[in-house]
N, C-alpha and C positions, 0 to 999 in steps of 0.2 A: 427254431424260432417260434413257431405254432405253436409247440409244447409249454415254452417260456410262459408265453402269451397266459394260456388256461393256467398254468400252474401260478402265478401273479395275478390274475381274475380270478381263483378259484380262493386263494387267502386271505384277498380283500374282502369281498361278497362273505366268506365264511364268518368274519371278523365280527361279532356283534356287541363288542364294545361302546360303545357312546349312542346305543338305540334310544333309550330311556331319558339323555337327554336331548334328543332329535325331535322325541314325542312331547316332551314338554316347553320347546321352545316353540311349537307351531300350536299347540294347547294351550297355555298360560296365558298372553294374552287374550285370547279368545273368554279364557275361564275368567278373567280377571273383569273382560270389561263389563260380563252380567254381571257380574256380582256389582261392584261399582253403578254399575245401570241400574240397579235392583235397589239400592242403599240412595242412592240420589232420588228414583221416584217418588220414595217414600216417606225422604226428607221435605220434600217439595208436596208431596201429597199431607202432609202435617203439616206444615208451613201454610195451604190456601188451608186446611180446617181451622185452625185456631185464627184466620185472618175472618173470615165468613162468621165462625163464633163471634169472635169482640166485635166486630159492625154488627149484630143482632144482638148483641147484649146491650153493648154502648148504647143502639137506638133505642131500644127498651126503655134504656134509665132517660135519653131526650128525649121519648115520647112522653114520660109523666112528669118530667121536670120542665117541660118547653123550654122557652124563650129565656129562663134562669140560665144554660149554658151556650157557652160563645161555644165557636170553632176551635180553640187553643184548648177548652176543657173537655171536648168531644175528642181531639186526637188523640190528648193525652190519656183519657179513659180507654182508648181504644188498642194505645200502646198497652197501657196497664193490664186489660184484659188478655190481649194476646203475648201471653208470657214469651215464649222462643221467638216473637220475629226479634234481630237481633239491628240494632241501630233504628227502629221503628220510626221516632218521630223525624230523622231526616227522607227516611226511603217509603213513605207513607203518604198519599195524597185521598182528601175525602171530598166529595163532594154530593150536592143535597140540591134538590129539587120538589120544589112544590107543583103537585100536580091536580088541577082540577077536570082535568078531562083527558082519554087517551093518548091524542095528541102528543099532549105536554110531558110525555117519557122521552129522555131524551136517547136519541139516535144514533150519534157519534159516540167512539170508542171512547172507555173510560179513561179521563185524564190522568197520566201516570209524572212521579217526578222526573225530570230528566235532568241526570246525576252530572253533563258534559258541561251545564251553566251553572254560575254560583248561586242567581235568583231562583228562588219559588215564587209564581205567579199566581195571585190572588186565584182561590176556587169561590165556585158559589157555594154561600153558604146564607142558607134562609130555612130556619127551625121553622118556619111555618104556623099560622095561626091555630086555634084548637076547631077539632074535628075536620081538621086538613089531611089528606095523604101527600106525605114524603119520599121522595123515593130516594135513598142512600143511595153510593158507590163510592167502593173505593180501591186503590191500587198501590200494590207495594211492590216495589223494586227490591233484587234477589238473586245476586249473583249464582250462577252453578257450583255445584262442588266441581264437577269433573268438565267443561266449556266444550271439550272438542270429543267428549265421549257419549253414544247411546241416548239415555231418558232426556238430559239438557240439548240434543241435537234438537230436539224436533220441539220443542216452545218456541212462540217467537222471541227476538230477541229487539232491544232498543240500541240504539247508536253505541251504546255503550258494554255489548254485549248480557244485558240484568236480563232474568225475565221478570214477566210483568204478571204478578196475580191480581185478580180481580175477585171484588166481590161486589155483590148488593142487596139491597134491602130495602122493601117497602111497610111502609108501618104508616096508623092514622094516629095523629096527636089527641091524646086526651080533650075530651069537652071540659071546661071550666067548672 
C-alpha cells in the first residue's frame, strides 16, 4: 500500500507537463495590469498636458483680445487648441476670476461638469478690465481607460466614476 502511495506521488510530482502554463496564469495578469497601468498614465498624463496648454494658449489670445470674447468663444478655442481631449465642449468646464488682491483667488475646488445632470450651470465668467489679473480654471471630465485597474484607481473620482483634470491660469489683461 506504501509502495502504491510513492510510486503514484512519485509520477505525479515527476510530471512536468502544464508548468509553463501554471507560470503564466499567475504571471499574466500581473504583467498585463502594468502594462495597462503604464499605457493609461500616460494617456491621462497627455490628456491634463494639452488641457494646461489650450487654457495658457486660449488665455493668451483673451488677454490681448479682452472683452471682444464671450465664454462660448473661449471654450470653443480652448477645445480647438487641445486637439485629443475627445467630446471637449460637453466634458469641459472654465472658469475666470478677476482678482484684485490675494484674497480674491478662489478656494474652493475647481468646478467640474457633472455628467449625472442634463443642466450645465452658469460658470463665472468676467474677462476682466485691462491691466486686471485673471485667474483661469478649468476642469475636464475623462473617463479611465481601465476603471477598476492601477493608474485610474488612485485619481479621484466624481459620482459618475470620470476623473477630473484640472488646470489653471493666471495672466494680466493688456492695458488699452
Amino acid at each position: 500500500m506504501r509502495l502504491a502511495f510513492f510510486s503514484s506521488a512519485r509520477r505525479l510530482f515527476g510530471d512536468s507537463k502544464g508548468a509553463a502554463a501554471i507560470e503564466f496564469a499567475i504571471l499574466a495578469p500581473i504583467v498585463f495590469a502594468v502594462i495597462f497601468s503604464i499605457f493609461e498614465a500616460g494617456w491621462i498624463m497627455t490628456q491634463s498636458i494639452m488641457l494646461d496648454r489650450a487654457v495658457s494658449r486660449s488665455s493668451r489670445a483673451l488677454q490681448i483680445n479682452g472683452a471682444k470674447m464671450t465664454y462660448a468663444d473661449f471654450k470653443t478655442l480652448v477645445c480647438k487648441e487641445a486637439i485629443i481631449l475627445s467630446d471637449c465642449a460637453k466634458s469641459i468646464r472654465i472658469e475666470f476670476t478677476p482678482v484684485a488682491k490675494a484674497s480674491d483667488f478662489p478656494t474652493t475646488g475647481t468646478p467640474c461638469v457633472d455628467r449625472s445632470v442634463a443642466i450645465d450651470p452658469v460658470t463665472s465668467y468676467n474677462s476682466g478690465q485691462p491691466s486686471q489679473i485673471i485667474f483661469t480654471r478649468a476642469c475636464y471630465v475623462v473617463d479611465p481607460l481601465v476603471p477598476g485597474l492601477g493608474f485610474g484607481l488612485s485619481f479621484p473620482k466624481d459620482n459618475t466614476g470620470a476623473i477630473q483634470l484640472t488646470s489653471s491660469f493666471a495672466f494680466v489683461n493688456e492695458p488699452t
